[in-house]
Structures are given as C-alpha cells and as structure tokens.
PDB file as gemmi writes it, atoms N, CA and C in Angstrom:
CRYST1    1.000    1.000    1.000  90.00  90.00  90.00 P 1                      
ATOM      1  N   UNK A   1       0.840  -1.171   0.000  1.00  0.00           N  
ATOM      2  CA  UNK A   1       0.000   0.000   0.000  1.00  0.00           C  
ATOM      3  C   UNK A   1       0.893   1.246   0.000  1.00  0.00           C  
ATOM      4  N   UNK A   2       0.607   2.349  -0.864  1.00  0.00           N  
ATOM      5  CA  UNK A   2       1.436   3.581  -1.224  1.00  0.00           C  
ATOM      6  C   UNK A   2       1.148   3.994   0.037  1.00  0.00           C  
ATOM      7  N   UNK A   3       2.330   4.793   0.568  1.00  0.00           N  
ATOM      8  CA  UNK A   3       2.444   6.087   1.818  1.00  0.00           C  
ATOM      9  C   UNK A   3       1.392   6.865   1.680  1.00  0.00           C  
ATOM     10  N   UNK A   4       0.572   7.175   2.743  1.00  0.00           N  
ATOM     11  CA  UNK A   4      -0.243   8.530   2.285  1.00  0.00           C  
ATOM     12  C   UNK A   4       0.028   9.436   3.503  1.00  0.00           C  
ATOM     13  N   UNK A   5      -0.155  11.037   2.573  1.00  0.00           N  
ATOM     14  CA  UNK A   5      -1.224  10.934   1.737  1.00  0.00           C  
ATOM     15  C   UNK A   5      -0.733  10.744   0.328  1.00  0.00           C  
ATOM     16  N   UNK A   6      -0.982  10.963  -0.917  1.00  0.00           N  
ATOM     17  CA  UNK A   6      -0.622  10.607  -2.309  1.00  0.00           C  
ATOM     18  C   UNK A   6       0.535  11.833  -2.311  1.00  0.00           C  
ATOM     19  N   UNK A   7       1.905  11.422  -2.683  1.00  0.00           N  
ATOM     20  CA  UNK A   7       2.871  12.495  -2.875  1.00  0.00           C  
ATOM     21  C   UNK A   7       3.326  12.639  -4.574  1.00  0.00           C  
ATOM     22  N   UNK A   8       3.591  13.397  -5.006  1.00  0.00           N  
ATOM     23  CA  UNK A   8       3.854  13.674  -6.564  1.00  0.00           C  
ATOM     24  C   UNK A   8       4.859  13.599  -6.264  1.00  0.00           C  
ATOM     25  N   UNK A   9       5.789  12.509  -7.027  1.00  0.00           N  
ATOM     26  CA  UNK A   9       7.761  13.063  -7.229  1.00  0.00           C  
ATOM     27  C   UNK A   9       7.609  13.105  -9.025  1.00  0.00           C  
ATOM     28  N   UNK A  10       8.840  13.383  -8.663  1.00  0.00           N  
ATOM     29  CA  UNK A  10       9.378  13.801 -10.183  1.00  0.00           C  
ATOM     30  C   UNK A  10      10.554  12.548 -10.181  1.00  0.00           C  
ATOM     31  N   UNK A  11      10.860  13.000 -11.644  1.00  0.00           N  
ATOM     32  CA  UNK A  11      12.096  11.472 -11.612  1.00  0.00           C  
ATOM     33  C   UNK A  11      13.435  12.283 -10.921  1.00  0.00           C  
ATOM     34  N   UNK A  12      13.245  13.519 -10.584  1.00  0.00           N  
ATOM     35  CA  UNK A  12      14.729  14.486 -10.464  1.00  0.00           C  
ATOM     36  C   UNK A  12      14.494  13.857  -8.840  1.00  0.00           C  
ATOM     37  N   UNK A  13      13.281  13.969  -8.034  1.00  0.00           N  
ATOM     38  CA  UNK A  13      13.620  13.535  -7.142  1.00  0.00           C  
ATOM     39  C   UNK A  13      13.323  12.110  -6.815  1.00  0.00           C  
ATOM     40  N   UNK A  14      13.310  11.073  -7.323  1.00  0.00           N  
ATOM     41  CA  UNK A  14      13.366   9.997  -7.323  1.00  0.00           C  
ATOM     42  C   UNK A  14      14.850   9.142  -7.148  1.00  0.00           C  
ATOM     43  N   UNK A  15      15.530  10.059  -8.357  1.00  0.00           N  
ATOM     44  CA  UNK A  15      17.240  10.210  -8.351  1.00  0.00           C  
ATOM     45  C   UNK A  15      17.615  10.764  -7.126  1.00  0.00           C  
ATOM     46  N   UNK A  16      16.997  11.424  -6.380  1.00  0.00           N  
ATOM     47  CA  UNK A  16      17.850  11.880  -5.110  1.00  0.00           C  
ATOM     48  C   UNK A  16      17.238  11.313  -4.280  1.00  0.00           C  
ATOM     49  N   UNK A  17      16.154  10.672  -3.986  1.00  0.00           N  
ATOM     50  CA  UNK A  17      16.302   9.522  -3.064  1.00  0.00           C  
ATOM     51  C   UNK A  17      16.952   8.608  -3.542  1.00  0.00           C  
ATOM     52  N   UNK A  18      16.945   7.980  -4.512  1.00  0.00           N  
ATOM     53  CA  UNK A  18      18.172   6.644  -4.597  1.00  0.00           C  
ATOM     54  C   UNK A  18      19.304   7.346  -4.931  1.00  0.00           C  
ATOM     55  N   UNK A  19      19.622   8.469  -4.697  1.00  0.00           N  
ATOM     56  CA  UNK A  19      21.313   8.710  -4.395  1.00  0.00           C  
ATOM     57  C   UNK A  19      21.534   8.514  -2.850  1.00  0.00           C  
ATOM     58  N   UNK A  20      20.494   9.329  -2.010  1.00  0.00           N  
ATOM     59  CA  UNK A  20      20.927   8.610  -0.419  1.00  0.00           C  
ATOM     60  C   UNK A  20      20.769   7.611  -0.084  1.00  0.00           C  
ATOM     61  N   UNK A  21      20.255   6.973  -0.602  1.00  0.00           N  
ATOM     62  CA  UNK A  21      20.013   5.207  -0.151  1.00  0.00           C  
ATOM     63  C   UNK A  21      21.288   4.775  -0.573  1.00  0.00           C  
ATOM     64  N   UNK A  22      21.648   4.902  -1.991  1.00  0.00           N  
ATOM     65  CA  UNK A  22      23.502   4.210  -3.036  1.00  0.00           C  
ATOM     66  C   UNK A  22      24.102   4.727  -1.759  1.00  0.00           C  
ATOM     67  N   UNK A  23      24.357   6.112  -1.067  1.00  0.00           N  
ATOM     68  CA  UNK A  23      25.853   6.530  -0.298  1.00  0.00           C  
ATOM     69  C   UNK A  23      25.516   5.999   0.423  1.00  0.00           C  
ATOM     70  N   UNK A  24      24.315   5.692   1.167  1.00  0.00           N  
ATOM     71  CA  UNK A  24      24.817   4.611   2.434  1.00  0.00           C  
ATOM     72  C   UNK A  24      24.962   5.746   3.911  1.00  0.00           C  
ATOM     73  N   UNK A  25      24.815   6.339   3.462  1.00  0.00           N  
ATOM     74  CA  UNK A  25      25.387   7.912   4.848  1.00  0.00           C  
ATOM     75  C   UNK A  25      24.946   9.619   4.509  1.00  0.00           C  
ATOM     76  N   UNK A  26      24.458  10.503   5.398  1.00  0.00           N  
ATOM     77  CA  UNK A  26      23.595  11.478   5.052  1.00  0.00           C  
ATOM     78  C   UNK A  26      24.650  12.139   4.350  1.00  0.00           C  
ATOM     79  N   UNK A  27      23.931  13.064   3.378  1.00  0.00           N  
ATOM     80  CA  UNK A  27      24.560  13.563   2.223  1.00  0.00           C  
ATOM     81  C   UNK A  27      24.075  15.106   2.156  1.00  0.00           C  
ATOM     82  N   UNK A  28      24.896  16.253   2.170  1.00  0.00           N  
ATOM     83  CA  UNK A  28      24.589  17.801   2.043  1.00  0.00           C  
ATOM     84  C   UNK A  28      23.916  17.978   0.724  1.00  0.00           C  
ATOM     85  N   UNK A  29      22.900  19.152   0.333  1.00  0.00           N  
ATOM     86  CA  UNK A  29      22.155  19.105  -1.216  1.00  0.00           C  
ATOM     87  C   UNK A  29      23.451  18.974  -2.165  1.00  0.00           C  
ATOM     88  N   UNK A  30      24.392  19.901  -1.660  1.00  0.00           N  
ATOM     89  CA  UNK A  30      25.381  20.162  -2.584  1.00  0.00           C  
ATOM     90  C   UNK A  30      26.081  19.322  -3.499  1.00  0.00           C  
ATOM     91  N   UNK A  31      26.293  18.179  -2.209  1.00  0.00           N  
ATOM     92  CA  UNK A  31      27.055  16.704  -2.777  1.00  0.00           C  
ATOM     93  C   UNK A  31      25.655  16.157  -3.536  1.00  0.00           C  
ATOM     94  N   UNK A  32      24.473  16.130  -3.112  1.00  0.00           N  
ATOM     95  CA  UNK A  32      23.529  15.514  -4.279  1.00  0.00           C  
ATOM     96  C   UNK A  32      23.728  15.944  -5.120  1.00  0.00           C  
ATOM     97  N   UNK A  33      23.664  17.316  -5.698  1.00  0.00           N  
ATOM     98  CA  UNK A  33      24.017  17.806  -6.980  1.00  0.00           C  
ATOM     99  C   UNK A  33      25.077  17.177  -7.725  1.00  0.00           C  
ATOM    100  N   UNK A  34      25.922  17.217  -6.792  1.00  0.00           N  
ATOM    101  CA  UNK A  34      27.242  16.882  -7.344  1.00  0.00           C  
ATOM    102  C   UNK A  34      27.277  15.309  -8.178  1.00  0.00           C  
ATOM    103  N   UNK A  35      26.690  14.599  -7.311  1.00  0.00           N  
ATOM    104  CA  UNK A  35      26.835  13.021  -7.813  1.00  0.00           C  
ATOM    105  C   UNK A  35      26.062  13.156  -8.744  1.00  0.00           C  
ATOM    106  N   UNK A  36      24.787  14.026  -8.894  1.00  0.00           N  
ATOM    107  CA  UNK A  36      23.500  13.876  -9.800  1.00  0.00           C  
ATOM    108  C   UNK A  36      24.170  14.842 -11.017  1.00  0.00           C  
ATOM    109  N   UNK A  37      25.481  15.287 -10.999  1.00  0.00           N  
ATOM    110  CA  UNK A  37      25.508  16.518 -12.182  1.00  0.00           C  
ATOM    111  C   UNK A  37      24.425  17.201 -12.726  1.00  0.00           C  
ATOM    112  N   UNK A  38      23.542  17.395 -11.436  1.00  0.00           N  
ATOM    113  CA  UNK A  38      22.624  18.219 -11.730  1.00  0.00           C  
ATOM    114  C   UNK A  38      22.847  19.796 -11.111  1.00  0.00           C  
ATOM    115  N   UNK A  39      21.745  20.649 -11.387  1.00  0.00           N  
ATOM    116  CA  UNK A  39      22.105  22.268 -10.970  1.00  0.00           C  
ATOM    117  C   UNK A  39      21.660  22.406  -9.498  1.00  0.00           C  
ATOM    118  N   UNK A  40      22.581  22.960  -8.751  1.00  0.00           N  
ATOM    119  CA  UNK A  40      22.778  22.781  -7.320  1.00  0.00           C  
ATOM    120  C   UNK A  40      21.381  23.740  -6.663  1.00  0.00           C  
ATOM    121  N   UNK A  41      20.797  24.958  -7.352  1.00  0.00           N  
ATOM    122  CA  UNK A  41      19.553  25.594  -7.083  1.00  0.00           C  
ATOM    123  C   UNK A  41      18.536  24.654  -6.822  1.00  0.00           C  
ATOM    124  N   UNK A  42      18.605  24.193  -8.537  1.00  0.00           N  
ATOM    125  CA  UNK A  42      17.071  23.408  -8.167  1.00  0.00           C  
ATOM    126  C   UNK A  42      16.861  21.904  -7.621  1.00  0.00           C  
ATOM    127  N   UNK A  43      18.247  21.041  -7.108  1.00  0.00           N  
ATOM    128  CA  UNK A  43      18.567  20.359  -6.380  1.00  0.00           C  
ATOM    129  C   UNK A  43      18.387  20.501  -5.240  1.00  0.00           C  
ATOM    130  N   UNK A  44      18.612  21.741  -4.724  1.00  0.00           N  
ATOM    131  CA  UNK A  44      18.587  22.361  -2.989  1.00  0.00           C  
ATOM    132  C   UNK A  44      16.763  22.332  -2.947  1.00  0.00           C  
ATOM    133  N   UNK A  45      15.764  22.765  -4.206  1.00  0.00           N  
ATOM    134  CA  UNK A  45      14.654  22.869  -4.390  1.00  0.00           C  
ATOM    135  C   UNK A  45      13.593  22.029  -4.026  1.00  0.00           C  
ATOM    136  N   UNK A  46      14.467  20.701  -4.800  1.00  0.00           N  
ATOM    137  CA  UNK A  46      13.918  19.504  -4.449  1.00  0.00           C  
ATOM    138  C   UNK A  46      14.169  18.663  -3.579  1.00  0.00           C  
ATOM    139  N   UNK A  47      15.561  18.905  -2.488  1.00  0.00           N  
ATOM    140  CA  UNK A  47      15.833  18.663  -1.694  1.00  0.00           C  
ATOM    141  C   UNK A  47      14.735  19.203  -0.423  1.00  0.00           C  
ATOM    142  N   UNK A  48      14.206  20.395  -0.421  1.00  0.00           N  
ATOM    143  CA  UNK A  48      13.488  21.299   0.342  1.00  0.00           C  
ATOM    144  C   UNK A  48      12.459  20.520   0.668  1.00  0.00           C  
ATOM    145  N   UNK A  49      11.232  19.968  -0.725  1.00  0.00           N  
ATOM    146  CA  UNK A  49      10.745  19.691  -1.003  1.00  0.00           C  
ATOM    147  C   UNK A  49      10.558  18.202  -0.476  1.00  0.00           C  
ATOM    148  N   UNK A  50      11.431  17.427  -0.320  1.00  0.00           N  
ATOM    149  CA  UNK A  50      11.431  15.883  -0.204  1.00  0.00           C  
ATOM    150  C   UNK A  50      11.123  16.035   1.480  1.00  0.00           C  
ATOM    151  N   UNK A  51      12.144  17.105   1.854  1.00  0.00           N  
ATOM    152  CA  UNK A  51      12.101  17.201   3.422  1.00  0.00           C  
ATOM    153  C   UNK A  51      10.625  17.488   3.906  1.00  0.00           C  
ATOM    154  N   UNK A  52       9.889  18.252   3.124  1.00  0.00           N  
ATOM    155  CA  UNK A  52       8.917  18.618   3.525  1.00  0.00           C  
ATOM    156  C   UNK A  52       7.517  17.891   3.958  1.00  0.00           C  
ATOM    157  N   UNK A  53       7.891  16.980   2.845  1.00  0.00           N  
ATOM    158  CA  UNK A  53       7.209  15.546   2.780  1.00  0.00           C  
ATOM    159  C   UNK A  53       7.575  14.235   3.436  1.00  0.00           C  
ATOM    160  N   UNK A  54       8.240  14.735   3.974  1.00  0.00           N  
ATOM    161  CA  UNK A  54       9.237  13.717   5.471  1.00  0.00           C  
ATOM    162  C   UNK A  54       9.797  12.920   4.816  1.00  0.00           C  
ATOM    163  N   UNK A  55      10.104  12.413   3.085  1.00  0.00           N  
ATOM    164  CA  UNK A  55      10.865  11.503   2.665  1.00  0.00           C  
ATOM    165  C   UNK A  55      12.390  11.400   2.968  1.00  0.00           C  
ATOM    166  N   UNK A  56      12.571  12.547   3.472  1.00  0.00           N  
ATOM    167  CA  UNK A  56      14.122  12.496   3.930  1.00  0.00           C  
ATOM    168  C   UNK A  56      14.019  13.382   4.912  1.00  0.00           C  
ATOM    169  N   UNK A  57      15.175  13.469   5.989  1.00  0.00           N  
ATOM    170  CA  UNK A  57      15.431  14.559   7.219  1.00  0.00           C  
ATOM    171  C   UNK A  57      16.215  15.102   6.702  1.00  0.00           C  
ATOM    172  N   UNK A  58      16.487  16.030   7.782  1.00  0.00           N  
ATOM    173  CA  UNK A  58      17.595  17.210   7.920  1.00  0.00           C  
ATOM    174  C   UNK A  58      17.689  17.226   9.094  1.00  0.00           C  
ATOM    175  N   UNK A  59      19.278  16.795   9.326  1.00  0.00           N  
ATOM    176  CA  UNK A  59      20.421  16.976  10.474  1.00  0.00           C  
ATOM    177  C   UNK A  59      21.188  18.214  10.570  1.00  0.00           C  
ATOM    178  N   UNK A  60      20.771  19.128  11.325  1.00  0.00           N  
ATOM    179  CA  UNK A  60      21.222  20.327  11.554  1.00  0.00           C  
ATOM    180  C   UNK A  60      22.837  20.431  12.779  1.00  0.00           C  
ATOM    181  N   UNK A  61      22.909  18.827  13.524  1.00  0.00           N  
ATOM    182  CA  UNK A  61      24.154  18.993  14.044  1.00  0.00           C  
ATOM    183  C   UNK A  61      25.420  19.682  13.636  1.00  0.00           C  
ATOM    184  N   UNK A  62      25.343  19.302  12.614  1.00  0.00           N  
ATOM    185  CA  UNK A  62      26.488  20.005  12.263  1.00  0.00           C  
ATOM    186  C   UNK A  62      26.399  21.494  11.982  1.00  0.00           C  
ATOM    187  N   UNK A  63      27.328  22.167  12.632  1.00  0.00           N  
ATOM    188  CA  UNK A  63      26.848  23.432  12.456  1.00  0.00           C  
ATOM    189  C   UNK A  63      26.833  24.442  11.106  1.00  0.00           C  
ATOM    190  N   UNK A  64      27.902  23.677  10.105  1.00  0.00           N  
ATOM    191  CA  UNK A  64      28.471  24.334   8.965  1.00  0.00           C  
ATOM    192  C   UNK A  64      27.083  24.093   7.919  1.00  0.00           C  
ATOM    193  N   UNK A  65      26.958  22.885   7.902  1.00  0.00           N  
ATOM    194  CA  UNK A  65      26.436  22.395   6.850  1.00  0.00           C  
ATOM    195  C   UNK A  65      25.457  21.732   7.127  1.00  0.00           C  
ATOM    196  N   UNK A  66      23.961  21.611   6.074  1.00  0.00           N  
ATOM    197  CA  UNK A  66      22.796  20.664   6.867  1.00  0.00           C  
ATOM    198  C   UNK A  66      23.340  19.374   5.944  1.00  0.00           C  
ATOM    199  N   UNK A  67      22.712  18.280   6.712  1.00  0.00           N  
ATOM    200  CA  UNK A  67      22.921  17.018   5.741  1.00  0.00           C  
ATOM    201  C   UNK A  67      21.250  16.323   6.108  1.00  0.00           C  
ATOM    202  N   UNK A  68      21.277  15.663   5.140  1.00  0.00           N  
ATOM    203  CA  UNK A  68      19.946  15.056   4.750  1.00  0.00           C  
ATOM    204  C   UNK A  68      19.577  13.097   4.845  1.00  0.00           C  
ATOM    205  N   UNK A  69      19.090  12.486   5.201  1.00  0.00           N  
ATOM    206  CA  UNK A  69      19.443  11.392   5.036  1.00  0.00           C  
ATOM    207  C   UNK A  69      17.463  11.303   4.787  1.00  0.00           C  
ATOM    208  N   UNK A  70      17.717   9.453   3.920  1.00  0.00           N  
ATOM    209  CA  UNK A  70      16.400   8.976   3.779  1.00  0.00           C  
ATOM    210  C   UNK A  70      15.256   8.230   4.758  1.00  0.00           C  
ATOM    211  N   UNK A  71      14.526   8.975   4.773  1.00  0.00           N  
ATOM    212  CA  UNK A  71      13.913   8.194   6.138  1.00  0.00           C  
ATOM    213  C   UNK A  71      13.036   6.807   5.595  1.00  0.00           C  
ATOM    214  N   UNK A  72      12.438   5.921   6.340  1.00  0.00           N  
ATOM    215  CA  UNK A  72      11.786   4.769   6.572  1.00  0.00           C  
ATOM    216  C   UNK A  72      10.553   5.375   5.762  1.00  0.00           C  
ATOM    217  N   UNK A  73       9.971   6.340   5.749  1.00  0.00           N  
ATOM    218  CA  UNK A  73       8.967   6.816   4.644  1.00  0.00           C  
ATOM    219  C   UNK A  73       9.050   7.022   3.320  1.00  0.00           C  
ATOM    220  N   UNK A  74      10.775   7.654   3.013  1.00  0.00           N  
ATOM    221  CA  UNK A  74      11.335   7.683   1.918  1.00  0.00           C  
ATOM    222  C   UNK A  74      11.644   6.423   1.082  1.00  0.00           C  
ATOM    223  N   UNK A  75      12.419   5.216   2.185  1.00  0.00           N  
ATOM    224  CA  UNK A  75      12.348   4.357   1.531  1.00  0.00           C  
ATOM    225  C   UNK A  75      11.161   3.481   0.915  1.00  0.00           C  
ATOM    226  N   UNK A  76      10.294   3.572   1.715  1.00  0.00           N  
ATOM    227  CA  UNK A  76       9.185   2.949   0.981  1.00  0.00           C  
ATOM    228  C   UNK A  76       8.414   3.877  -0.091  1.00  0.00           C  
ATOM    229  N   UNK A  77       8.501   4.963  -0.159  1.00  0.00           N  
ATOM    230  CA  UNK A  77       7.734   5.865  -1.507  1.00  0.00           C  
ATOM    231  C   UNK A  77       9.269   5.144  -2.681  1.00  0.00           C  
ATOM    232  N   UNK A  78      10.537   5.563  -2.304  1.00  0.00           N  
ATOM    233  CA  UNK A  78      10.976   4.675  -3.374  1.00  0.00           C  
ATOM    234  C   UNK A  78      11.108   3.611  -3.910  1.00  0.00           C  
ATOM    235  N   UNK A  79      10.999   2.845  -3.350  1.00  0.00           N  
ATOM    236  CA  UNK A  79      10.312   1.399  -3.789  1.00  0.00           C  
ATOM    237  C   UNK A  79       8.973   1.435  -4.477  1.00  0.00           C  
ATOM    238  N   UNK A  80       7.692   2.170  -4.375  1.00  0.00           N  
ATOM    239  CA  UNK A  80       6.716   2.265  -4.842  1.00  0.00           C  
ATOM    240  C   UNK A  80       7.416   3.391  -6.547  1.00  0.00           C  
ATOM    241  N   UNK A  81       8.181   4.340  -6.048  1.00  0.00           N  
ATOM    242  CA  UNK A  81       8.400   4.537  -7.617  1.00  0.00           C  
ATOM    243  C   UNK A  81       9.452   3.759  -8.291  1.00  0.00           C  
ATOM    244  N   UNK A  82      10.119   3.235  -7.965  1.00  0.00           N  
ATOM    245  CA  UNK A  82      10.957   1.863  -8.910  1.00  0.00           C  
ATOM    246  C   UNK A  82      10.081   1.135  -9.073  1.00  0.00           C  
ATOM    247  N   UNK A  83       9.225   0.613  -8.540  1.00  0.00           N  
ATOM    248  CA  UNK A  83       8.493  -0.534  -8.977  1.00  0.00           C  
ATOM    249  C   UNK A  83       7.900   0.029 -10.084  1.00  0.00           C  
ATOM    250  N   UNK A  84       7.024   1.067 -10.121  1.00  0.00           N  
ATOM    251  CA  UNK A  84       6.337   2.360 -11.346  1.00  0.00           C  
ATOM    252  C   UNK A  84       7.043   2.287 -12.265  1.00  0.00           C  
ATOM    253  N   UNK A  85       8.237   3.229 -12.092  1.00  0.00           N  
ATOM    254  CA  UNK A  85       9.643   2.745 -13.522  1.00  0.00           C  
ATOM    255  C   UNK A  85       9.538   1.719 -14.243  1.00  0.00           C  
ATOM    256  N   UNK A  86       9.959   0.027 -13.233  1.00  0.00           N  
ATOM    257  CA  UNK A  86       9.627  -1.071 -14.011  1.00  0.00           C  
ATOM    258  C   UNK A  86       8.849  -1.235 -14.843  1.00  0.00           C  
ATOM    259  N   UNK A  87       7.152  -0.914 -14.234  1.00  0.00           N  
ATOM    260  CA  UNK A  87       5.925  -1.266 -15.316  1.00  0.00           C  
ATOM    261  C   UNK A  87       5.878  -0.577 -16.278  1.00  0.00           C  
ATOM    262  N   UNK A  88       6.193   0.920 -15.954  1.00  0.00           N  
ATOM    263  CA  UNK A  88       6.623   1.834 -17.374  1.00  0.00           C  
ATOM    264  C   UNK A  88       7.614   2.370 -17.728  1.00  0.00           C  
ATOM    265  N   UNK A  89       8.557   2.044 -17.892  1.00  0.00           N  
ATOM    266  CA  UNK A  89      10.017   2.522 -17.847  1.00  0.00           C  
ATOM    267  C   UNK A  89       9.985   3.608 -19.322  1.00  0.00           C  
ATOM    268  N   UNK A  90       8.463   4.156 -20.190  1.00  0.00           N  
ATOM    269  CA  UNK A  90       9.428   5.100 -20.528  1.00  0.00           C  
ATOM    270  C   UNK A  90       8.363   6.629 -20.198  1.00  0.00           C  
ATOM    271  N   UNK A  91       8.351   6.359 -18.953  1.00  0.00           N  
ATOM    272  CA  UNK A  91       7.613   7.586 -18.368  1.00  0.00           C  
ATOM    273  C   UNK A  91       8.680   9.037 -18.286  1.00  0.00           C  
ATOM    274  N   UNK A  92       9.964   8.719 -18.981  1.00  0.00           N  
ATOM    275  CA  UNK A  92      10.772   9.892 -18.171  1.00  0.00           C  
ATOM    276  C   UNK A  92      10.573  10.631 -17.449  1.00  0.00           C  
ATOM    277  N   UNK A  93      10.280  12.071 -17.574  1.00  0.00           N  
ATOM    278  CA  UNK A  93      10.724  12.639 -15.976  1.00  0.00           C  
ATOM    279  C   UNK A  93       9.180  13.249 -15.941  1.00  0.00           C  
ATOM    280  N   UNK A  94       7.977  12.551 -16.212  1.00  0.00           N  
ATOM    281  CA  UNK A  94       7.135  13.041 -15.690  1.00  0.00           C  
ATOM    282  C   UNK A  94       6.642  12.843 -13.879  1.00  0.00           C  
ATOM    283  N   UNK A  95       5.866  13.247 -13.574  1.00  0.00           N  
ATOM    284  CA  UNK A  95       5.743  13.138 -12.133  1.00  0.00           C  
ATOM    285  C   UNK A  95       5.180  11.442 -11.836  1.00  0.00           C  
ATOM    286  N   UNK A  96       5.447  10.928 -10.852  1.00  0.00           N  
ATOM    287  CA  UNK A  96       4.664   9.819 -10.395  1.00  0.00           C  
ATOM    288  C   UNK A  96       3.954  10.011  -9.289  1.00  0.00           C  
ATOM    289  N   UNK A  97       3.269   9.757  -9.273  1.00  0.00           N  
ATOM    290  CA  UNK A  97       2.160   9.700  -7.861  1.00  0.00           C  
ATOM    291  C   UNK A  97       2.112   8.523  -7.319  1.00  0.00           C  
ATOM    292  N   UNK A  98       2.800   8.487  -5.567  1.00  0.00           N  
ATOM    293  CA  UNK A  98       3.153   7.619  -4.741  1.00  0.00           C  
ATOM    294  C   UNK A  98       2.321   7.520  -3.703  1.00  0.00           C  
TER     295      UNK A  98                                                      
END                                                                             
C-alpha cells in the first residue's frame, strides 16, 4: 500500500532519493548535486521539497552544513516509484504519484 497521503515526485527527485540510499550515509544538497551533475539551485529545491514531505530529514548537528538522510517513509515511496519505472520505464521525468 502507497504512503499517504498521495505524494507527486518527479524522476529528479526519485534520483535523489536513490542517491541517499547508493551513499549509504547522510549527504549535504550540494554533494547531491554533485553526484547527480545536476544544478545545485534546483537540487537544494527539491531537496526542500522531499524534506517537507518527510521523505528524507535534515540533520542540523552540524553546524556548517545541513545534511539530509532517507527516512523509513522515503524508503518505501521509493520502492513504490521503482516498482512504477519497471511497469513503465518510458515515463521519463514526468511526475509519479506515490
């Protein structure tokens, strides 16, 4: 059963939840960008965005820098959009509803 309530991702952030799940360890937007060679604005955007929707936290310990990791909600909305991918893999980067 999908997380509710129904969340819209995009494939930009689909890629940045399975980039924190691949590192294995919380990750600053910046370094998402970085691995995603994507643009660090609208990365930080959708980073904002994921947080907002509790798919990922924000660890403010550190004082320099926030870092982000995937939460137990995140992982299961990504699994519900990989599985999506599979059945239609040529949805590119339209939104999925999880």
């Amino acid at each position: 059963m999908p997380p509710d309530p129904t969340i819209r991702v995009s494939m930009q952030k689909v890629r940045i939840l399975d980039t924190l799940r691949s590192s294995g360890r919380p990750m600053t937007a910046t370094e998402i960008a970085q691995r995603l060679a994507s643009d660090s604005a609208g990365t930080h955007r959708h980073v904002q965005s994921l947080a907002a929707s509790r798919l990922i936290a924000k660890s403010t310990s550190h004082r320099k820098w926030v870092y982000y990791r995937l939460t137990p909600r995140g992982e299961e909305a990504l699994g519900y959009a990989m599985a999506a991918l599979r059945r239609n893999p040529e949805r590119g980067d339209d939104e999925e509803e999880i």
